[in-house]
Structure formats: C-alpha cells, structure tokens
N, C-alpha and C positions, 0 to 999 in steps of 0.2 A: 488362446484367444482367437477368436474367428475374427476372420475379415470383415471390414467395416463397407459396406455399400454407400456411405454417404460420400465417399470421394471416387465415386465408381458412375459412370453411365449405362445404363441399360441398353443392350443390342437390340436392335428396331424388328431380330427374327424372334426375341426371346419371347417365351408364355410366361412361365415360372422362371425367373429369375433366381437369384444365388440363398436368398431367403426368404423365398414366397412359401407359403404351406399349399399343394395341388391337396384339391379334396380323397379323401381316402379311397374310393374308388379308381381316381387316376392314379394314385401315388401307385397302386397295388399295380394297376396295370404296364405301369411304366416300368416299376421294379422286373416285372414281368418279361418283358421286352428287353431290358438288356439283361436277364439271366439265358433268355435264346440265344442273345450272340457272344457273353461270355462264356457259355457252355462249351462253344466250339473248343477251347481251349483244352477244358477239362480232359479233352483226350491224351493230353500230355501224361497225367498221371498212369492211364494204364501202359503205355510207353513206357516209361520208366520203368512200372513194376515187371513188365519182361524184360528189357536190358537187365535187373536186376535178379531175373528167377523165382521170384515173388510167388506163392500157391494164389489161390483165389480168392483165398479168406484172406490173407496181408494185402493184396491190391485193392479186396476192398476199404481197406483200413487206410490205405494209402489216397483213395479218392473223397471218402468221407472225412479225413482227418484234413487234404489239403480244401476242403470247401470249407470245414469249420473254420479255419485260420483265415481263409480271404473274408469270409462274411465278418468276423471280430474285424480283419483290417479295414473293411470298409465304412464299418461304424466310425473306427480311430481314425480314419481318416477324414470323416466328415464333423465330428465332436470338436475337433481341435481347442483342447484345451490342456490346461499344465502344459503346457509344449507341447504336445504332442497330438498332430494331423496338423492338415490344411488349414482346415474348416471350408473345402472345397468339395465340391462332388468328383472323386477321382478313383474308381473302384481298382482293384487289384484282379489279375489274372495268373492262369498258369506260365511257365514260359518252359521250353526244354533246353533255351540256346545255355544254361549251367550243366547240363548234363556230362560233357566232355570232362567238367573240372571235376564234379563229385563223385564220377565213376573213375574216375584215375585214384581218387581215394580209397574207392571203396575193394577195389582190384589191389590195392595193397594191405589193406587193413582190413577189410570186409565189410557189409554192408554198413556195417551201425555207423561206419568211418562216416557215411556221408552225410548222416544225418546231423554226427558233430560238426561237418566241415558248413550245412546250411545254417546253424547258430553262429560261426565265424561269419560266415555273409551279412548274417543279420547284422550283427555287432559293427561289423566294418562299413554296414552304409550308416549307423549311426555318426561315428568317427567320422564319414564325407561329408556328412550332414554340416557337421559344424565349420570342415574345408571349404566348401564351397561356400558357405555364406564369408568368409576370411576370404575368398579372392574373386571381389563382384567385377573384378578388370578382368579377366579371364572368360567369368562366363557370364556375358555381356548380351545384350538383346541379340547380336548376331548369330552366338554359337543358340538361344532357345530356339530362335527363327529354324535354323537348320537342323537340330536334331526335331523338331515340329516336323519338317517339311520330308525328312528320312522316315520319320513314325510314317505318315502317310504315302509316301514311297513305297517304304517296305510294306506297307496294308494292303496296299493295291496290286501289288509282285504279289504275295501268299495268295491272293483271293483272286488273279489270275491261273497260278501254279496250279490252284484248288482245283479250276473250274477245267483247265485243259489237259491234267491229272488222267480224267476218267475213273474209271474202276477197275481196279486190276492192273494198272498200266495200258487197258485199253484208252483207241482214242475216244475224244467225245462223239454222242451220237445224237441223230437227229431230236431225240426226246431229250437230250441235253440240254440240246437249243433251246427249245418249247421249254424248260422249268427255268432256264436262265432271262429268257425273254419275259416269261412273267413275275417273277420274283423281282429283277432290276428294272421291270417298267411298272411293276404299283407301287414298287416304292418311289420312283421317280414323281408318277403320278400324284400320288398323296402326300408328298413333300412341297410340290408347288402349288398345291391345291391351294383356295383361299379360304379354307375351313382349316382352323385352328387346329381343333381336336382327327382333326385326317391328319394334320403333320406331325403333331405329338406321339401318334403310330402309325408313320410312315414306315419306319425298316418292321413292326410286329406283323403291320397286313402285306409290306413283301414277304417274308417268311411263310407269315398263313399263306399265302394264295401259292406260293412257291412247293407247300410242303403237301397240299389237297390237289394239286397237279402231280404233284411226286407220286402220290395212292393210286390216282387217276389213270399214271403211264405205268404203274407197278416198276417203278423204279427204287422201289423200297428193299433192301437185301434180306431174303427172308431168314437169315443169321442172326441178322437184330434184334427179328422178332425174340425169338429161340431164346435169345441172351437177357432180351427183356423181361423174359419168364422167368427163369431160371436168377433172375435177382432180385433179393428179398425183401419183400416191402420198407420194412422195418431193421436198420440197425445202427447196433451202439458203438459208435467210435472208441477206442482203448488207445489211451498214449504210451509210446513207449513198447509198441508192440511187436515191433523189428527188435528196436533197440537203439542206443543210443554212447558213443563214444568217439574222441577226439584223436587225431593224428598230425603231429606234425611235419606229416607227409605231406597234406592237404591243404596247410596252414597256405599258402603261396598262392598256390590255384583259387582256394577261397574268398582272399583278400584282392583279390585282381576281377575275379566277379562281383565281386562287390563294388568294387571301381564302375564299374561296366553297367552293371546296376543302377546304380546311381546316377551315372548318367542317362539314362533312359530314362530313370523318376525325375530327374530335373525337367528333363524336355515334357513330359505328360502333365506335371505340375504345373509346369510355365504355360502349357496348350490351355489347362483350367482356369488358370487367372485370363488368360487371353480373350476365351470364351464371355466371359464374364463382365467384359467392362470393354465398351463401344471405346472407351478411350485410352488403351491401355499402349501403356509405353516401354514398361520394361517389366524384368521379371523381380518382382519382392522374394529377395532371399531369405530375410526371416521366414513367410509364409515355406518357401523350399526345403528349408531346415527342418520347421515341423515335421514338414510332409515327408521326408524321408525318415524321422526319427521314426513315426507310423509305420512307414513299409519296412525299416530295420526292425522293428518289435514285432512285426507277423509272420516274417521270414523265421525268427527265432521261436515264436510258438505254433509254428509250424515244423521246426524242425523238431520241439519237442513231442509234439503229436504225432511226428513221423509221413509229414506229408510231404508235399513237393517245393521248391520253390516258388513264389511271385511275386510281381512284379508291377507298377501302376498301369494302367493301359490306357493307353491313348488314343486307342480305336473305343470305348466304353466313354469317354470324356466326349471325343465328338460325336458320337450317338447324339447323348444328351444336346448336345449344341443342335446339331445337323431338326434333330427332331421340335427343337425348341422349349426346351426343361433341362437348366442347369439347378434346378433347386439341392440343396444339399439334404433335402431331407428325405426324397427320396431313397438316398445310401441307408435311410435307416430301414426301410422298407425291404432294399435288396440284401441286407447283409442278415435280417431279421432273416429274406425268403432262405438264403444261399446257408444259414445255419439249420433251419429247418429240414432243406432237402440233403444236409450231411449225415441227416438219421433216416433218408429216405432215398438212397440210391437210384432202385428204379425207373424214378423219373429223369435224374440225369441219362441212362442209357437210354429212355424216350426221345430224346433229345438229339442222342448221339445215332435216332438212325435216320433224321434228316439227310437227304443226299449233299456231296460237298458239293454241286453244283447250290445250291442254294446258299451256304453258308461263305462259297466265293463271293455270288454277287453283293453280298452283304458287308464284306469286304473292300468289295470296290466302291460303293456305295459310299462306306464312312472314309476311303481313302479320300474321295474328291476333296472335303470339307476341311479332311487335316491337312493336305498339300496346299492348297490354298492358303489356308490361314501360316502357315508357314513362310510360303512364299510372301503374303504380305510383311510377314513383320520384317523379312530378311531386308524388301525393296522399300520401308520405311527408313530406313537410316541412310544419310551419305556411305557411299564405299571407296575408297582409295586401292591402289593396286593390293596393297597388302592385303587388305579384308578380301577381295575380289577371288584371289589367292588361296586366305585360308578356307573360304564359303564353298568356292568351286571346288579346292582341294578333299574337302567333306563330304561334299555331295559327289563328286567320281570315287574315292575309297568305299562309301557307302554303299552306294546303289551297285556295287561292280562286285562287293563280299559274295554274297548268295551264289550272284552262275561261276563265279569263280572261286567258292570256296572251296572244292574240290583242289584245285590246282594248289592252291594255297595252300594247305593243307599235304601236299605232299610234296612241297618243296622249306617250311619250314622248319624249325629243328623240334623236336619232341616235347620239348619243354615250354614253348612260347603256344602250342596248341591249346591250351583249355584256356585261353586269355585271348581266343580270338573268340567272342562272345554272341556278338551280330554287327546285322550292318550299319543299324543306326549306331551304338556303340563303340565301332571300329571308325566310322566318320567323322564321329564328334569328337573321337579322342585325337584323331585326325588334326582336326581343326584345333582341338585348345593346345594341342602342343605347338603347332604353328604359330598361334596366338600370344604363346606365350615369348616365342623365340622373337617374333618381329617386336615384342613392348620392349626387348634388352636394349633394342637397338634404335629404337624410334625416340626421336625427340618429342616430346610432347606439349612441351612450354616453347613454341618458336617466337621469335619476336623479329618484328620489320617494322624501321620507320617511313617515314610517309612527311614528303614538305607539305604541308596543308597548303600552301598558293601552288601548289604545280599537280596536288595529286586529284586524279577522275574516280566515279563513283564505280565506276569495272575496276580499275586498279584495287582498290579496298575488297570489291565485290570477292574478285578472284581468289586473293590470299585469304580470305573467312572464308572460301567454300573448299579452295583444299586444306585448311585448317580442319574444317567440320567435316572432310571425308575421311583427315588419317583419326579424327578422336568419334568416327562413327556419330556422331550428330544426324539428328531428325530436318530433312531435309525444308520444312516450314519454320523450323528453328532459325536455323542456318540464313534465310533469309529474312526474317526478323531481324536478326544481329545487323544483316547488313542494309539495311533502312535505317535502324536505331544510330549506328555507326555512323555513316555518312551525315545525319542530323547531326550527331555529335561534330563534327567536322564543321558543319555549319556555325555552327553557334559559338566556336571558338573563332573561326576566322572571322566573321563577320562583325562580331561584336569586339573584335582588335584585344581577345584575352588571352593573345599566343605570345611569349617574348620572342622574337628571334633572337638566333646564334651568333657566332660572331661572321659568320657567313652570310649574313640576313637571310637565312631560312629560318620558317616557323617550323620546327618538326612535331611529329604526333608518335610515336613510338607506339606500335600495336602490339597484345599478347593477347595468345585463347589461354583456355584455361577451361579442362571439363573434368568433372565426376559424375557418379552414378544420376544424378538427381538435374545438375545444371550445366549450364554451358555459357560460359563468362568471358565479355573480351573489356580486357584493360586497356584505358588510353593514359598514356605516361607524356608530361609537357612541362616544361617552363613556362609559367603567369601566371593570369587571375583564378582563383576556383570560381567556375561556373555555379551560379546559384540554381538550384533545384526546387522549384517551390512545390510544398505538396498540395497547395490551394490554388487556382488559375487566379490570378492578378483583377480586380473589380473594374468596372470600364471608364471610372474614376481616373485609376491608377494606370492604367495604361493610357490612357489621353494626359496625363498631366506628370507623372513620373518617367522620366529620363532612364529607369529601369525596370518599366514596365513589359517593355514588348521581350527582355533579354528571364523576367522573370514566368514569361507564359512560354515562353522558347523552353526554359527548361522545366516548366509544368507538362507541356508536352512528351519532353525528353522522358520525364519519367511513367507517362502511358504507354509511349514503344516498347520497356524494357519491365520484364516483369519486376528486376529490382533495381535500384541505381543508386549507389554511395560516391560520395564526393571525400577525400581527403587531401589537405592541403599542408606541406611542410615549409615554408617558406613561398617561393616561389613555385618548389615542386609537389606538384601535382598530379592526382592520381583518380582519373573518374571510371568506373569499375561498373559495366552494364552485365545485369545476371538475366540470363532464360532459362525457363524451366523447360529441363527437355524430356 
C-alpha cells in the first residue's frame, strides 16, 4: 500500500511531489541524472571481482547481474504493494562496506560461499524488518535524525576523500581545482536559480559542465578509453555463473551485516518520508518495514544472480529532494534505465571515466541537503542529558570510524572485524544501544503534585519541559501542554471545583504520559468534574446561566488541547489533555 499524501504537506522546494507524474521527457531525464551519480558506486563491483580473482568474463557478470537486481529493487521499492517497498522514491546502491564479512566466507569456503552468505543478508534484513517496527521506543525520531545527519556526514568525507585523492595517490592539481570549481558552482548555481527546470538538473549540468572541462584539461585517463573499447556493447547476464552455496562459516558475519544494513535502510527510508512531507514528525515504521522487506528481496536476487550487495542510498533520495522531484515514479524510469544498461555494460564504464574530482563535488553537494535535514529533525525534539548523550555519543563513534578504522581495526579481535560495517552503522548502533540502556532505567510516568493556591505558571512550566525532554517531545508540543495546563489550573481554582485535603490544600497531582503518536498530561484531584462543552455556550446562556462563563472556560479548554476527556469516580477526578506530537 503506498503512502497516502492526504495527511502529508508539500515542501515549498518541491516540483514533483511523492505522486505527481513529471512528463516523460523529464521523468527520462531525471532518471538519467541520478543513474550519473549512482554509477559512481558501480565501481564497487569490479572491486570485488579482483579481491575475488574474477577472469573478465565473471566481473562482467558480476556488474550486469548487480545493476539488474538494484533496477528490480528500485521498481519494489517504489510499487509498494503486498507489503513489500516503500512506496517511496528510494533507489538502491552498491556498497563494499560487506566485503570484509563475505570474503572471510568465501576464504574459507570459496567463492560460491559468498554469494550464499548475500542471500543470508537478504533474509536477515527481512527478519529486522519486522524488529524494528516491534520496537518504535528504540528507534525513535532521534536515532533517524542521526543516522540522516551521519548518511550526509559520511557523503561529504567520501566526496572530500574523492576529491583530495588525486590520481595515483598524486596530490590534487591545479586543473583539479578548475573541474572542481566548475562542477560544485553550476550546480550551486542552478539549484538556486529561480527557474524550476535549472534546479530539477542542478547536480546533471554540474556533472555536464564538470565532465566537458574534464575533455577540455585532458584530464580523462586514456585507460578508460581503451577499456571502454574493449567492452561489449551487448551482454546477457547468466545467473548462477560463479556459483552459488551456503556455509555456516558465514552464518555470523552475514546476519550482523544485515543488522548494519538495516540500519542504514531505516535512516535512508526515514530521510524519504522526511523529504516528503513539510510536516513530518516521525518516522512510519510500517512504511520502514516495507521498505526493508524490498531491499532484503534484492539483496537475495542479487545474490542469486551472483551480483554484489546493496543497499538504499541516501545520497540518491536527497538528490531528488536537493534537485526538487521526489516523485516516486520516477524509480520506474531509473530502474527500467539501470535493467536496460545491465545488457549494456559499456556505457556504465562511459561513466566510470568521469574524473573523481567531479563525482566528489557531487557528493558534497547532496551531503549539504542530508546533514541538514538531519540536523533539523535531531533539533526538533526536547533533549535531556540522556538523549544529548546518546545523539552526541553517535555522532563522535560515527564520524571518527573512517580516519580511525585502520586503528581499529588492528587492535580488535579477529572476529568482531566483519561487523564493523561503517560509520553510520557503527553510530547508530552506538546510539540505540545506549538508548536502549538509559529506557531500563528511566522513569517514564513521573508524577508531582502542585497546591493549585500556591503553585506559578514557571513551576508547572518547568516540570512539562523536563518531562518533555526525558520522553523526546516536540518542542511546540511541549509548550502547548503548558498553556493548556496552567488554563486547566485555572478553571479548577477559580470556579472553587478543588476539595481540599485535610491540610487545606487544593492539590492537582501531574503525570506525562507519551507514545509514538501523542503526548498526554494527566491532572488527578478531589471535586467537581469540570464540564467540557463541545459547543461555546449562546450569549443567552452566559449572561443568564450561572454556568455559563465555567461552560465556555471549558469549551476553550478543549481548543488548547488536541484531545480532552473528563472521568469522574466519585469525587475522583481525572481530566487527561492529549497532543499530538
């Protein structure tokens, strides 16, 4: 079932929205555009096939086989239906960061080993699939904000790494600057343009202008060419052409990338819905579950195929955003082109002799968009020490993997190696374990009473705002509650509906109370139940009725609060304000 846009706002950058149709022309060109900047990845596969000793003929089999599996996953991930995808635009990529785990397979068992240990993956982010929608207190708008905010972190490292690389291990050179200067300023350029269709191919005319400067400074490797020759126009993907078989060598490694996985498809998922909706609050775990069941069924028929892993990207999701087309139909566009050129090799190595200088700035480019929109969501919620804690704890283990994986890496034990995956990965598993350890311990349901003749609208204020930073509440929330509340206060005092104790205090006994969806403060008291009326009182009734002015008091009461039930047992009383958070 695809997502429904009628509970959804349109973003004020958007062209094509979640389900607009772009006319065919655009749709082509747009597909177009992000098969330039998922291509960069495609280099993983021949990667792979020399770690592996792969002849020429299996690596190609290995790159046509993993582009047929991501163009089907991209389809599945935008179709969402029977359960399975989004129904968002969330394309899939290569990644290498599994390579560690399936080559320790395949060094014991031999090649075929890895290709059974990729169908374990697949399988096992199905299995997360259904965990994580089972524990929405875990991974909470906090931890998507931060694996968001790491996705674009880590975009913008890679596509610096890229750019100050060189060739060779040479450093960068002046013609460096010159193709990086013009590739990251016409895309800047034509992003802020006020012409529509200049931002909708903002990062394809940096690319173009980036890659016609490249010709220009003969900064093109004349090897590419060579290789661009020498592969053939035309071929037909064969499954099962390595080979194909399981080890319970691998079983371990496989099921812990799949963890790691899956974590990175929640944050790219959760980046898409975010994308998507001007007023987005949290991340829909149902939609997540889809979406992973997707990327675990192309993992697997890609392992039958004998391709490489992938993976959602979240550098391809803010594309779309950055450039303004999140339309999902698109995917059908890119997944139709991306099965097309898996019988047509060639042109992905056309691709692949773009200099990295251009395919950095490109990088940096869609890091901006996802660091940002990360960052907002993380600074939309209250945070209390604990969050504070786990966010920052996430974001230094993350950002600090890469220059210090090396290190890392050779002071770990042998066995925890192929489960250090990346750095958004390592961050976020960071954080939900922390997350998990501070909910053992946190009270969640606090209660404080309050003498309503002694207590001030700060005293109230206070205890609802560090209520609302240990239960991650939206900080507009949070002070709604406490406008709503202190009215409530009113209208019990004034209108004399408090009993006092035997102390002659009126007490008002506070409690929060939040889940996924709301954020509810209960007021507990001895006396009258407040009447709530869902009509304002006629100017009859409040000039002439003695409870009139107490029945608009709580007609009021219930516009403050998105929802307001009254329950009365006797004298005990119980008025329960909900906001939706």
């Amino acid at each position: 079932m695809t997502p429904s846009t009628d509970t959804m706002r349109k973003p004020e950058s958007t062209t094509y929205w979640l389900e607009d149709k772009p006319p065919v022309q655009i749709s082509l060109l747009l597909a177009l555009q992000q098969m330039s900047y998922l291509s960069v990845y495609l280099v993983v596969s021949p990667v792979l096939a020399r770690a592996l000793n792969l002849d020429e003929s299996q690596s190609l089999q290995l790159i046509s086989a993993t582009l047929l599996a991501s163009g089907v996953g991209v389809i599945l991930q935008a179709v969402g239906r029977l359960g399975i995808g989004s129904g968002y635009f969330c394309p899939l990529q290569t990644t290498s960061a599994t390579f560690g785990a399936v080559i320790l397979g395949s060094q014991m068992d031999g090649r075929e080993a890895i290709f059974g240990a990729m169908g374990v993956l697949g399988l096992s982010q199905i299995g997360f699939a259904y965990l994580f929608s089972k524990m929405r207190g875990i991974f909470n708008i906090q931890i998507a904000g931060l694996a968001i905010m790491l996705m674009g972190l880590m975009l913008g490292q890679a596509g610096l790494r890229t750019i100050l690389a060189g060739v060779d291990g040479l450093p960068p050179t002046a013609n460096d600057a010159i193709i990086c200067g013009v590739t990251l300023g016409g895309m800047v350029v034509a992003n802020i343009s006020r012409f529509k269709y200049l931002r909708l191919f903002s990062a394809f005319i940096g690319l173009g202008l980036g890659t016609l400067t490249s010709f220009w400074l003969d900064a093109i490797d004349p090897k590419d060419v060579v290789l661009m020759r020498n592969t053939p126009l035309v071929f037909l993907p064969q499954p099962m052409y390595i080979g194909w078989s399981f080890s319970l060598d691998s079983l371990a490694p496989a099921l812990t990338c799949g963890l790691f996985m899956s974590l990175h498809g929640f944050g790219a998922l959760a980046l898409a819905q975010r994308f998507n909706d001007a007023d987005w609050k949290s991340p829909n775990m149902k939609v997540i579950r889809h979406g992973l069941i997707a990327e675990g069924l192309s993992n697997i028929l890609s392992s039958i195929l004998n391709g490489a892993t992938i993976t959602s990207s979240g550098g391809a999701v803010s594309l779309g955003a950055a450039t303004g087309c999140t339309s999902r139909y698109v995917a059908y566009w890119l997944g139709g082109l991306m099965i097309l050129l898996a019988f047509a090799p060639r042109f992905i190595i056309f691709v692949h002799m773009l200099p990295d200088v251009v395919m950095g700035c490109g990088m940096i480019f869609l890091s901006c968009f996802t660091t940002m929109a990360g960052l907002q969501i993380i600074s939309s919620r209250l945070l209390d020490n604990r969050k504070i804690l786990t966010i920052s704890s996430g974001i230094l283990f993350g950002i600090s993997f890469d220059p210090l994986k090396d290190i890392v890496l050779g002071v770990v034990p042998e066995a925890v190696k192929p489960m250090l995956f990346s750095g958004v990965s390592v961050g976020v598993t960071c954080a939900v374990l922390l997350s998990t350890l501070f909910r053992i311990f946190e009270n969640r349901h606090e209660k404080r009473s309050f003498d309503a003749h002694h207590s001030s609208l700060n005293e109230i204020s206070s205890f609802l705002e560090q209520q609302g930073k240990g239960l991650g509440a939206q900080a507009d929330v949070v002070r709604r509650s406490e406008y709503a509340t202190w009215q409530a206060f009113e209208i019990l005092l004034e209108n004399e509906l408090l009993h006092p104790d035997k102390g002659k205090r009126s007490l008002i006994h506070l409690e929060t109370i939040m889940d996924e969806y709301h954020f509810s403060v209960i007021l507990n008291y001895q006396g009258i139940a407040a009447p709530l009326a869902i009509q304002p009182p006629s100017h009859e009734e409040l000039l002439e009725s003695e409870f009139g002015v107490l029945q608009m008091a709580g007609y009021l009461l219930r516009r403050l609060a998105d929802e307001v039930h009254m329950k009365a047992e006797g004298t005990q009383c119980t008025l329960s304000l909900v906001f939706n958070d």
